[in-house]
VEXNUTI-396317 format. One record per residue (C-alpha): z, y, x; residue in one letter. Coordinates in steps of 0.5 Angstrom, whole numbers, padded with zeros to 4 digits, always signed. Each point is the difference from the previous one (the first is absolute). Layout:
N
ZYXA ...
//
This chain:
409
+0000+0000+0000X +0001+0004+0006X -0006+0000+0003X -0004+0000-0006X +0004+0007-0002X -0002+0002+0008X -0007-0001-0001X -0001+0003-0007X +0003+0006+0003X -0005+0000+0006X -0006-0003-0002X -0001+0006-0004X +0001+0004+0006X -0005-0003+0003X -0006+0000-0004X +0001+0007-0002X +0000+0002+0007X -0005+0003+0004X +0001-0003+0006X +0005-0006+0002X +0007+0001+0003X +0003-0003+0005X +0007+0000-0003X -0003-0002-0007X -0004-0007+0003X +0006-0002+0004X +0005+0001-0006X -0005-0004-0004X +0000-0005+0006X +0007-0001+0000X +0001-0001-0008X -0008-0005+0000X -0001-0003+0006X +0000-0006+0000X +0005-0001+0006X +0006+0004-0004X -0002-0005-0005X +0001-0006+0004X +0006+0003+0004X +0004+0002-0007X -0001-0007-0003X +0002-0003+0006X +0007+0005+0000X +0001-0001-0008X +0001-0008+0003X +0005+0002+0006X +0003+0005-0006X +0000-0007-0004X +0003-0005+0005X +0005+0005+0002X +0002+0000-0007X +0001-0008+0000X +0004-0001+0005X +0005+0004-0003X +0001-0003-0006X +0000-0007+0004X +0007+0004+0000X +0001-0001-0007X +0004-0008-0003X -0004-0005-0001X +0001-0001-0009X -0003-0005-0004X +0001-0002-0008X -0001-0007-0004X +0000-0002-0006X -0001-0008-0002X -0001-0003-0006X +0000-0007+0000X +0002-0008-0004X +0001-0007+0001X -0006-0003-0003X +0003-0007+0002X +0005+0002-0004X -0003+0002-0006X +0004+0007+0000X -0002+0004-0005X +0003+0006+0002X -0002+0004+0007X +0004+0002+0006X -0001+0007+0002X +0004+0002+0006X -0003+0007+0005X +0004+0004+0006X -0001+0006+0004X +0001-0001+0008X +0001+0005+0005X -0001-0001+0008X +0000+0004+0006X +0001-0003+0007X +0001+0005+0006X -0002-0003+0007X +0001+0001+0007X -0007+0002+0001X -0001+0002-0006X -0008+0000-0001X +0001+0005-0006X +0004+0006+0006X -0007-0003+0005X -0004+0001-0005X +0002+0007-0002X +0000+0002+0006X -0007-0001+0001X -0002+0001-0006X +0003+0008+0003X -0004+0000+0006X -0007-0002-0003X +0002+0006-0005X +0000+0004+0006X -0006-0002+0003X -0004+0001-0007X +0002+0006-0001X -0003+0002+0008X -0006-0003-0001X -0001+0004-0007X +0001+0006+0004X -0004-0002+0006X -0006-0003-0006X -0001+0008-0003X +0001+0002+0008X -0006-0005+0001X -0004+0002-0006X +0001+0008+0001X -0002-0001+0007X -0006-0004-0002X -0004+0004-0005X +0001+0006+0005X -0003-0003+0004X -0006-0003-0003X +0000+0007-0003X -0001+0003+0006X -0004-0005+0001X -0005+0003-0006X +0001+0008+0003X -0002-0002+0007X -0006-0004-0002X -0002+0005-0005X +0001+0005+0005X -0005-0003+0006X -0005-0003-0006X -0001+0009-0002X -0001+0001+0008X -0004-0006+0001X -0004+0004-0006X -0002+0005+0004X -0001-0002+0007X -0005-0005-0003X -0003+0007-0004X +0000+0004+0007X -0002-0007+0003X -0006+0000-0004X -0002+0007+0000X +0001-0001+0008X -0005-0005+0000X -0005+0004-0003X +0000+0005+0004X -0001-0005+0006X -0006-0003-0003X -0003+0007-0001X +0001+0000+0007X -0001-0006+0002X -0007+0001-0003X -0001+0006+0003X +0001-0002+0006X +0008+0004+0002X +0003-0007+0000X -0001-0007+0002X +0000-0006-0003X +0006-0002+0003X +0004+0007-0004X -0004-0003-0007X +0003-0007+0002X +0007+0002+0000X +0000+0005-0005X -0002-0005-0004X +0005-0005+0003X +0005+0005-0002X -0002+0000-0007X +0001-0007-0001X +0006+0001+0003X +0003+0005-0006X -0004-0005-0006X +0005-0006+0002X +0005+0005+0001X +0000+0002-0008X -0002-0007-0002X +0007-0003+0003X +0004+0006-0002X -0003+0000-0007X +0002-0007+0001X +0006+0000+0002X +0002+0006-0005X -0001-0005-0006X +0003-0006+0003X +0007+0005+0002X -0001+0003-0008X -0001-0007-0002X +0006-0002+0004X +0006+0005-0003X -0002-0001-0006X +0000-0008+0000X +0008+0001+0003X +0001+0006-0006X -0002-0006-0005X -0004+0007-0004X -0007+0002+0000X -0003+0006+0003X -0002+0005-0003X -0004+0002+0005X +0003+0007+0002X +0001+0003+0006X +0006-0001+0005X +0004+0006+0002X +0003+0002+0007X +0007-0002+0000X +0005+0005+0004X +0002-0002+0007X +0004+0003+0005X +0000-0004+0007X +0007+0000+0002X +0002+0003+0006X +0006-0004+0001X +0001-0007+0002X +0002-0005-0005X +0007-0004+0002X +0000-0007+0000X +0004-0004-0005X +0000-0008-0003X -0005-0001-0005X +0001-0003-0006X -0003-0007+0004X +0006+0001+0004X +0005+0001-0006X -0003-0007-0003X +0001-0004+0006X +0007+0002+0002X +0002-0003-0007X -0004-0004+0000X +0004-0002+0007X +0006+0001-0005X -0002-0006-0006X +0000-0005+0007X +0006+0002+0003X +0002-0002-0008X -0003-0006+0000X +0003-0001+0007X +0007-0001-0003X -0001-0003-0006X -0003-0006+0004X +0006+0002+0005X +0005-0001-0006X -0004-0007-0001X +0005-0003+0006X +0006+0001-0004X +0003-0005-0006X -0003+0002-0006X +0006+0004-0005X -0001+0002-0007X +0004+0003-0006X -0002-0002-0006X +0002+0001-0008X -0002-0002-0005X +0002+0000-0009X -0002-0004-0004X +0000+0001-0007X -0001-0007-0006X +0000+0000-0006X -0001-0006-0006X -0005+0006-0005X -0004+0004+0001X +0004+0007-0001X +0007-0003-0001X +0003+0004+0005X +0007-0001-0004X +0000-0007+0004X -0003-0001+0006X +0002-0002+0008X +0000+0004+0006X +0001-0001+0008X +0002+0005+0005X -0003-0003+0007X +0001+0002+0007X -0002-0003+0006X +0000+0000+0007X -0005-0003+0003X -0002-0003+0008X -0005-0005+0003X -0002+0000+0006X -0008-0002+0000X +0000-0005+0007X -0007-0003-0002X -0003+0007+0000X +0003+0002+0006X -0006-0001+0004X -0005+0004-0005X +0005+0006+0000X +0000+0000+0008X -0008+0000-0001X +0000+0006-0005X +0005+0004+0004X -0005-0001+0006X -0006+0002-0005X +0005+0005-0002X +0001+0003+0008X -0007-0001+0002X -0002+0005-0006X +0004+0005+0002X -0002+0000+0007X -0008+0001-0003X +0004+0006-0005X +0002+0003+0007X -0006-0001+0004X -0004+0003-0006X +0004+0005-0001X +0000+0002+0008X -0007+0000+0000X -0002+0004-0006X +0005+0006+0004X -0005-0001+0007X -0007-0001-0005X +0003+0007-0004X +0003+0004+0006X -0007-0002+0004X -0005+0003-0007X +0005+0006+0001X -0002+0001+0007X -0007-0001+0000X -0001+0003-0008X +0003+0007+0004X -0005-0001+0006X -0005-0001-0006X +0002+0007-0003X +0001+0004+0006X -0007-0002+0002X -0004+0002-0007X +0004+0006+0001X -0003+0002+0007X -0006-0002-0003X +0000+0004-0007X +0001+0006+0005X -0004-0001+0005X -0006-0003-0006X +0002+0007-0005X -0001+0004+0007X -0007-0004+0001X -0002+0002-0007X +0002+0007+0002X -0005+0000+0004X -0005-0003-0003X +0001+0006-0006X -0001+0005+0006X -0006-0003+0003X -0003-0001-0006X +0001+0008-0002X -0003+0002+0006X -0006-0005-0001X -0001+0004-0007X +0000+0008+0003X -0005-0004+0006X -0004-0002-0006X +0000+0006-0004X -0002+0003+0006X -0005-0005+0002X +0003-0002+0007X +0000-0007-0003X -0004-0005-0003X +0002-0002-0008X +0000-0008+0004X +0005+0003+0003X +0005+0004-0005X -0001-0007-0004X +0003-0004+0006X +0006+0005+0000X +0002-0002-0007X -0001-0007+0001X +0005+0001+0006X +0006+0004-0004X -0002-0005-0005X +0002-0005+0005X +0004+0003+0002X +0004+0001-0007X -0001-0008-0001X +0005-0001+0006X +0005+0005-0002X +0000-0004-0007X +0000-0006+0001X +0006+0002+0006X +0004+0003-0006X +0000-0005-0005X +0002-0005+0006X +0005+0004+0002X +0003+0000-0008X -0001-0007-0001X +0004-0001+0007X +0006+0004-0002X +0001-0003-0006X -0001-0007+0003X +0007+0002+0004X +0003+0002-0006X -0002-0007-0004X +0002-0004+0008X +0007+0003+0000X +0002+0000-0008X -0001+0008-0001X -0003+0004-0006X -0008-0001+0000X -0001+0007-0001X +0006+0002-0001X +0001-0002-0007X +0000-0008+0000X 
//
């Protein structure tokens, strides 16, 4: 009921919208996706399992009723008789307290991994978003470097044929423009294909609007190291086989339990002025000693799971602090090649303004003033495609250590 309420709220937004939103997809990703549909499923489970193991708490209560006669006898009448019993039986290693224990500790790592799933889905349709943008981007400028491209190579042929150029200058001119057709052809192709992708994970349709360009800020400070939820799940994880551990541990012990019970029997159905009833209590211990070789098995399974729970635990710390280490490499990289890519475009831009007051007064060819768009368009490329890679490398710190995707989920 939730998720059909969000989506009646959103999908309205959306399809009245001019353009889509990244915040509207993600919310729509985290209500209809079907990650969040499995994961919810899988914690309404764990949510039920708890549940259970509480109410192995509760005494176990039964009722009769009977009614019967001896045939052989010939009786005419029938017997009636009926009861209500009430047991409970308290363990040394009572399964019930193990049991609950677990039973916790699960609900715990149900509720991370709930918390890492929407951490999961927001940082995956960024990134197929942003994938969607940069294509977009690179599909517009391949566009107009393959129409200058083919007005540069009409020139060369006019040159060519006029004898101011070699076949050589055609060849490659036309080279070039081969070039620029598979590029539109790949990037048209991958645009559809990045649409396709986020809109299949969205579970909706697309309407075919455009994408807007969400708001970044490239973060000048260091992101802090901190254990991610991966971390958080193995070390309870590591608690359920410490647990485990001394539940086998108290296996070695005489087995003692604390049993009551009350019984209630009566000869009629409801004649509750006539009837019997018991009162029980008893202490119990047995010593097992045919087990005892299958309880030290258990107990050294028990151990050796331990051990596992540790080395994982110890491996996925070094496997996180060796990500945070190269993910920060990574990002100081990009940072260094976004500015010096955003200086390369600076220039480019300049050229290409001094190309056009040295054509307007004719000191250079229009070949030439074509070439210099093709090359702050190039230019332009590189700078985009170095700024959507640094968004996603920003953000893919954040999923890695278990921060807010974009500062909200």
């Amino acid at each position: 009921m939730k998720i059909l309420f969000s989506l009646l709220i959103l999908l309205p937004i959306i399809c009245f919208a001019e353009q889509y939103e990244l915040d509207d997809l993600i919310e729509i990703g985290l209500e209809n996706s079907y990650d969040i549909k499995n994961q919810d499923l899988s914690h309404k489970n764990t949510i039920s399992s708890m549940r259970s193991s509480w109410l192995g708490l509760l005494p176990d209560i039964t009722a009769n009723a009977s009614a019967g006669k001896n045939i052989i006898k010939n009786e005419t009448d029938w017997s009636r008789s009926s009861g209500i019993s009430l047991s409970k039986s308290i363990y040394w290693d009572d399964q019930t307290y193990f049991s609950i224990r677990l039973a916790n500790i699960n609900k715990k790592n149900s509720d991370l991994n709930m918390q890492n799933m929407k951490k999961y889905i927001a940082f995956n349709v960024f990134s197929k978003y942003i994938s969607i943008l940069e294509a977009q981007k690179s599909l517009q400028i391949q566009e107009k470097n393959l129409l200058l491209q083919k007005k540069i190579t009409e020139q060369i042929q006019v040159q060519y044929d006029s004898g101011d150029k070699s076949l050589l200058d055609l060849k490659q001119s036309e080279i070039s423009l081969l070039d620029y057709e598979i590029a539109v052809a790949e990037y048209e192709n991958d645009l559809k294909k990045a649409r396709k992708n986020l809109f299949l994970y969205l579970n909706i349709e697309d309407e075919g609007l455009e994408f807007s360009e969400p708001d970044f800020v490239i973060s000048d400070q260091e992101i802090e190291y901190s254990e991610n939820i991966d971390i958080q799940t193995k070390r309870n994880d590591l608690k359920s086989s410490k647990l485990s551990l001394f539940q086998d541990k108290l296996n070695f012990f005489p087995d003692l339990s604390l049993t009551y019970s009350y019984s209630y029997d009566n000869d009629s159905y409801f004649d509750f002025s006539n009837y019997d009833d018991s009162h029980t209590l008893s202490l119990n211990a047995f010593y097992p000693i045919s087990d005892l070789l299958e309880r030290r098995e258990s107990y050294s399974r028990a151990k050796n799971n331990l051990k596992i729970s540790e080395i994982d635990l110890q491996e996925k710390e070094n496997d996180l602090k060796n990500d945070y280490e190269n993910l920060l490499n990574d990002i100081q990289t990009l940072k260094k090649s976004y500015e010096l890519y955003q200086e390369k475009k600076d220039l480019a831009a300049e050229n290409l303004e001094m190309a056009q007051k040295q054509f307007q007064l004719g000191i250079i060819s229009l070949l030439d003033f074509d070439r210099a768009k093709i090359d702050f368009q190039n230019a332009e490329l590189s700078y985009i495609n170095k700024h959507y890679e640094l968004m996603r490398k920003q953000e893919e710190i954040n999923y890695k250590l278990s921060h807010k995707i974009l500062g909200k989920w």
